[in-house]
C-alpha positions in Angstrom: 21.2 -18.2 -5.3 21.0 -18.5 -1.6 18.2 -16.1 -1.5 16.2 -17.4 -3.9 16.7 -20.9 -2.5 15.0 -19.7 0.8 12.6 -17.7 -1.3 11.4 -21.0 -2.7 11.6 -23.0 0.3 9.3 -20.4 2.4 6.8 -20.5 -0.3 5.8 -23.6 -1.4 2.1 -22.5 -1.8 2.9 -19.6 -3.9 5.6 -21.9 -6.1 2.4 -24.4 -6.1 0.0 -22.0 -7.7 2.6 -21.1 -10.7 3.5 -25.0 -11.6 -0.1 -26.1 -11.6 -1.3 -27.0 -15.2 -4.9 -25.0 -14.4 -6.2 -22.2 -12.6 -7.7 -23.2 -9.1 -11.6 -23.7 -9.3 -11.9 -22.3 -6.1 -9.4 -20.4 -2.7 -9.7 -21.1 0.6 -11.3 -18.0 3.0 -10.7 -16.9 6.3 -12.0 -14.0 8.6 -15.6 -12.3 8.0 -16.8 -9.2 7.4 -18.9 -7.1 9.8 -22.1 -4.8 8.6 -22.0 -1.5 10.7 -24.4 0.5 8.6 -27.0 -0.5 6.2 -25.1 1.4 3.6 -22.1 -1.2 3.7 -25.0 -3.4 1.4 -24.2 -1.0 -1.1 -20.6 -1.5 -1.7 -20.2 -5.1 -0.8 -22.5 -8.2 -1.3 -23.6 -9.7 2.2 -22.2 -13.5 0.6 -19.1 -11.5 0.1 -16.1 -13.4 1.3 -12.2 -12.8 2.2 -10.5 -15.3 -0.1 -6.8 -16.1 -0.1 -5.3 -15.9 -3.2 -1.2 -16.8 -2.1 0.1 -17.6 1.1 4.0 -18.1 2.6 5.0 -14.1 2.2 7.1 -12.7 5.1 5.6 -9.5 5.0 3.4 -8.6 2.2 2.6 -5.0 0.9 1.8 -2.3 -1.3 -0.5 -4.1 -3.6 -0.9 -2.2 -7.1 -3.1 -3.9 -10.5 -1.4 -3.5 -13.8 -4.5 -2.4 -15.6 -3.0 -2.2 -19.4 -1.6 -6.0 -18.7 -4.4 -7.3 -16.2 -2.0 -8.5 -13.6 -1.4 -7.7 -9.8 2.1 -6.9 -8.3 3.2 -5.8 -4.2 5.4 -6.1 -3.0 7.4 -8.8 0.2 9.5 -5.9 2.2 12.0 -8.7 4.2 12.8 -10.0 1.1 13.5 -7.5 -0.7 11.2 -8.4 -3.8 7.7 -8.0 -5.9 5.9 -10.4 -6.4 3.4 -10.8 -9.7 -0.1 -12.2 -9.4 -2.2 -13.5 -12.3 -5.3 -16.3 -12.0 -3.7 -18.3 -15.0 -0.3 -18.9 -12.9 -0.9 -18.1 -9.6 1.5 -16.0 -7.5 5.8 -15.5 -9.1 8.9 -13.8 -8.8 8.7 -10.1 -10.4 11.4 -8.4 -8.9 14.7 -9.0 -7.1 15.7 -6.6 -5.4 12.9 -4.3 -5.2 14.4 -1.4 -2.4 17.7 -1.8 -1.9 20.8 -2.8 -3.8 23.5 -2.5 -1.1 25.8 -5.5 -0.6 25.7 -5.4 3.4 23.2 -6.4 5.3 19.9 -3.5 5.6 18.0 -4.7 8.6 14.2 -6.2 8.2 12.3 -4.3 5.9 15.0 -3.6 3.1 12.8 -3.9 -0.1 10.4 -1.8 -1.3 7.3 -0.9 0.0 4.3 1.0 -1.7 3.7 0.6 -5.3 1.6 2.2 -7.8 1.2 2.5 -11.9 0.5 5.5 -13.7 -1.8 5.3 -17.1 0.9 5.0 -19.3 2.3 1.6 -17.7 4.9 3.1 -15.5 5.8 1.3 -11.7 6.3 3.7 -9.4 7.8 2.4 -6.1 8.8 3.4 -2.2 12.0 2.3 -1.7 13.1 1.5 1.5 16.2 0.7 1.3 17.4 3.1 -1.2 15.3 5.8 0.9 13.8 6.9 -2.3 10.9 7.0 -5.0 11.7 5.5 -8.2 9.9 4.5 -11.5 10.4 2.2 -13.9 9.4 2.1 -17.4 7.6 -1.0 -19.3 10.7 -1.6 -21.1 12.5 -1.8 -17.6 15.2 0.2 -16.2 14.8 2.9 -13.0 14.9 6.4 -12.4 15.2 8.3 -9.1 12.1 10.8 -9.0 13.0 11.8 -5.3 15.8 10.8 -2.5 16.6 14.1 -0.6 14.8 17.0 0.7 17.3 20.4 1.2 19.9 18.0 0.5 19.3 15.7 3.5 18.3 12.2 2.3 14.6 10.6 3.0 14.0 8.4 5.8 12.3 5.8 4.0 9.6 6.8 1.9 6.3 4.2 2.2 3.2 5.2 0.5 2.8 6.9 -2.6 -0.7 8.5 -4.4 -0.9 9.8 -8.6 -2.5 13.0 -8.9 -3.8 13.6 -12.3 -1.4 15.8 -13.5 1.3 13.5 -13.3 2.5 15.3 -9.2 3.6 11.9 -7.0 2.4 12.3 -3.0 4.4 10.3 -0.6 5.1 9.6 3.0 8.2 9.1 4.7 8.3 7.4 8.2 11.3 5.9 9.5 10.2 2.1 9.6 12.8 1.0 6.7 15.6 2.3 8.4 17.6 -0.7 10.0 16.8 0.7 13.9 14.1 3.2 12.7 14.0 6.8 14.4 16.7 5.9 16.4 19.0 4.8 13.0 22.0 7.0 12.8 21.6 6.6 9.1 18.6 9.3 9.8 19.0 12.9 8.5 15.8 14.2 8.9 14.1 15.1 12.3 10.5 14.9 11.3 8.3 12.4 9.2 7.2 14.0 6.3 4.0 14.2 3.5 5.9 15.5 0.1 5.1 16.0 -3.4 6.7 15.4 -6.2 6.3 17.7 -9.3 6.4 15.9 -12.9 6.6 19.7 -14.3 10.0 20.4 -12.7 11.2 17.6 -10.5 11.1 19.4 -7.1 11.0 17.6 -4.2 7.9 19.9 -1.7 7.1 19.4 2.3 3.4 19.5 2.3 3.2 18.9 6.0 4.9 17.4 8.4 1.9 17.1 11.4 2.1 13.5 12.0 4.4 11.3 13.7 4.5 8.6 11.3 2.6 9.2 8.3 1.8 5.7 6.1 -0.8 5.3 3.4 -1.8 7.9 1.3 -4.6 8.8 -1.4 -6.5 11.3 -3.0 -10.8 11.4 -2.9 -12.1 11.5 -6.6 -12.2 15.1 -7.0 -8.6 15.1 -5.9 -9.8 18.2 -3.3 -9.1 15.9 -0.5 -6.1 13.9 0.6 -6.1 11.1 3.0 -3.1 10.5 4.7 -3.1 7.5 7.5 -1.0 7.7 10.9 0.4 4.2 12.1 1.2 5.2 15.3 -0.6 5.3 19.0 -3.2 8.0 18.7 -4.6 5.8 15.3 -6.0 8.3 12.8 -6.4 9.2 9.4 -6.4 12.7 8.2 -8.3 14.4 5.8 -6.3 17.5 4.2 -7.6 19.8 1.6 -5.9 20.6 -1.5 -5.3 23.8 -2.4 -5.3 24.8 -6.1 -1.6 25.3 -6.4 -1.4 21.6 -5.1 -0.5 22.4 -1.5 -2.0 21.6 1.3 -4.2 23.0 4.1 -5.3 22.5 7.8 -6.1 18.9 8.1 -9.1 17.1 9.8 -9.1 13.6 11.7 -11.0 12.0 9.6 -11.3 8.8 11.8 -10.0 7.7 14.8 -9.2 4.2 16.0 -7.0 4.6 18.9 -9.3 2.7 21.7 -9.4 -0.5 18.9 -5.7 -1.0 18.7 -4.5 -4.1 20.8 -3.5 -7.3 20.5 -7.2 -8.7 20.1 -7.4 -6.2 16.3 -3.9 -6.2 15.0 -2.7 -3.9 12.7 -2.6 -0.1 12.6 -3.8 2.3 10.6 -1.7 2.0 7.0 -2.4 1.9 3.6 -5.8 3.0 1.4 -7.7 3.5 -1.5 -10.6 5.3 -2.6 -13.7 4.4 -4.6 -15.1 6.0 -7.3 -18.1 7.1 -4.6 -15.7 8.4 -2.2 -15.6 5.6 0.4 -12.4 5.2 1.7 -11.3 1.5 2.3 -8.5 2.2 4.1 -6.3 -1.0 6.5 -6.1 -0.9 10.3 -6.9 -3.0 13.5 -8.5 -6.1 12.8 -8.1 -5.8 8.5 -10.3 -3.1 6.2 -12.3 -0.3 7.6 -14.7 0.9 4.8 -16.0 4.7 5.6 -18.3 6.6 3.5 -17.2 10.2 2.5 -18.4 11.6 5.7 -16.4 9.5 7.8 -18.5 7.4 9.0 -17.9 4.0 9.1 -19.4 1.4 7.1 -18.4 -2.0 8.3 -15.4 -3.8 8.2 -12.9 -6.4 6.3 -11.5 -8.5 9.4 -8.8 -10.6 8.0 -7.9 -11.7 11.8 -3.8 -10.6 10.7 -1.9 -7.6 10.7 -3.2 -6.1 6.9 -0.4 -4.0 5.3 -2.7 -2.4 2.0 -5.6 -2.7 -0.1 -5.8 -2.3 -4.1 -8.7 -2.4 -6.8 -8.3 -3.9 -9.5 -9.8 -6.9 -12.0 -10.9 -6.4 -15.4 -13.7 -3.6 -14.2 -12.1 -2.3 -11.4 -14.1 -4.2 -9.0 -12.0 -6.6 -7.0 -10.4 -5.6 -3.9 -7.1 -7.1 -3.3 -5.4 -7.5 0.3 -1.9 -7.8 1.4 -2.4 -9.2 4.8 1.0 -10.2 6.8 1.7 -14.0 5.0 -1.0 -13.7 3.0 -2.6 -12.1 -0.7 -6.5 -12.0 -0.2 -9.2 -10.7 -2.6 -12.5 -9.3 -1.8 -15.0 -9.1 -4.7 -16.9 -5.8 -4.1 -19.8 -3.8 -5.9 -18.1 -0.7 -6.4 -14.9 0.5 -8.5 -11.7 1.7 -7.4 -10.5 5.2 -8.0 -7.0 3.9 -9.5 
């Protein structure tokens, strides 16, 4: 009860939006967007605006829409929970706990991190604190698709992208670990891109390149993977996929090193891809759009720290933004590859 007292009391707007007897007419916005290239026109409306949908998170993530139910869930790491989003009642209480189910205390970022749904309705999540990859059923109850690799347990898998044939990609940094690299709860000396085969349940290293490896997602064709770094050197990388599902020799894809600083904050973390190809994908300053050829487009700057993107809405058309405190939504002329 004690934790879902402060839950309420640190979020009065979000408890606001699910008492109130109608749907708002209208949010408030914040931040602007910036044209870089005349081909930004193309995927986002100049009027286009950043508005905030919820507010009072501690750390909001992992944004993922519900497209057989037309709702929106991600997840609030410190708290341990995943919160629902609909217009009709605003911003609720899906699920408590979300990453980890210990009794003793599990340092800041316990609960679970990236979410995703496959087409038959099924959650997937990253769990921090349970250092594994789970999913849940409609009808509720979890399964653990992957906790170990050779036996040693994950470090804290964050980011997770569907391939078509069912195969779960995911990346496994150290930041849900109560003291992080330096946890001696760690069992694993590297940070890790793995798959996870629906065929036979085997748990693969794909590569193991970057120092902390965040969002992930697959270009339309699924012949390219995008994995972001959230670390100094900023970069995303662009790995092809081999037939058998593995991976090749990646390229940096885009680099943001010399933007990081207190002025843009953030760091390169989670994407998604259009059904063009563009990748809109979170780093200093809010949403860097690229085209397929990596060059930028313009950006989403939220002014906070912004943890993911997701599209979603009845057509696919809507992005949504987890942004440090805040849920924001960004209506957009293209439709998201998800």
């Amino acid at each position: 009860m004690r934790c879902l007292a402060a839950f309420s009391f640190l979020l009065p707007a979000v408890l606001a939006a699910q008492t109130s007897s109608a749907p708002p007419r209208s949010y408030p916005t914040l931040g602007k967007i910036v044209r870089e290239d005349p081909r930004l026109d193309q995927v986002l409306d100049p009027s286009a605006k950043i508005e905030v949908l919820a507010t009072g998170f501690e750390w909001s993530e992992g944004p993922a829409w519900d497209r057989k139910n037309n709702y929106l869930i991600f997840s609030d790491i410190p708290r341990n929970s995943v919160i629902k989003w609909t217009r009709e009642r605003g911003a609720e209480l899906f699920m408590k706990p979300s990453g980890y189910t210990g009794v003793a205390d599990y340092g800041r970022e316990p609960g679970s991190n990236g979410l995703m749904f496959d087409p038959q309705g099924r959650l997937y999540l990253a769990e921090h604190g349970d250092r594994r990859v789970s999913r849940m059923d409609p009808e509720g109850g979890k399964v653990t698709l992957a906790a170990h690799y050779q036996g040693k347990r994950l470090n804290s898998p964050n980011d997770l992208a569907l391939k078509s044939n069912g195969d779960v990609y995911f990346t496994d940094p150290p930041y849900g670990l109560p003291k992080g690299w330096d946890d001696p709860r760690r069992e694993l000396d590297f940070c890790g891109i793995y798959r996870w085969s629906a065929a036979t349940g085997e748990v693969t290293l794909l590569a193991r390149d970057l120092d902390r490896p965040n969002g992930i997602a697959f270009s339309p064709d699924e012949k390219t993977l995008y994995v972001a770094q959230s670390a100094k050197r900023a970069i995303w990388n662009a790995y092809p996929v081999k037939a058998d599902g593995t991976l090749g020799e990646p390229k940096v894809f885009a680099d943001v090193s010399a933007e990081m600083g207190r002025e843009n904050p953030g760091a390169p973390d989670g994407l998604k891809v259009d059904r063009a190809g563009n990748v809109w994908a979170t780093g200093p300053g809010g949403v860097h759009i690229f085209a397929p050829d990596g060059k930028r487009l313009g950006r989403i700057l939220t002014g906070e720290a912004t943890a993911n993107v997701a599209f979603g809405g009845p057509d696919g058309s809507v992005l949504y933004i987890t942004a440090d405190m805040y849920l924001c939504r960004v209506q957009t002329k293209v439709r998201g590859w998800e």
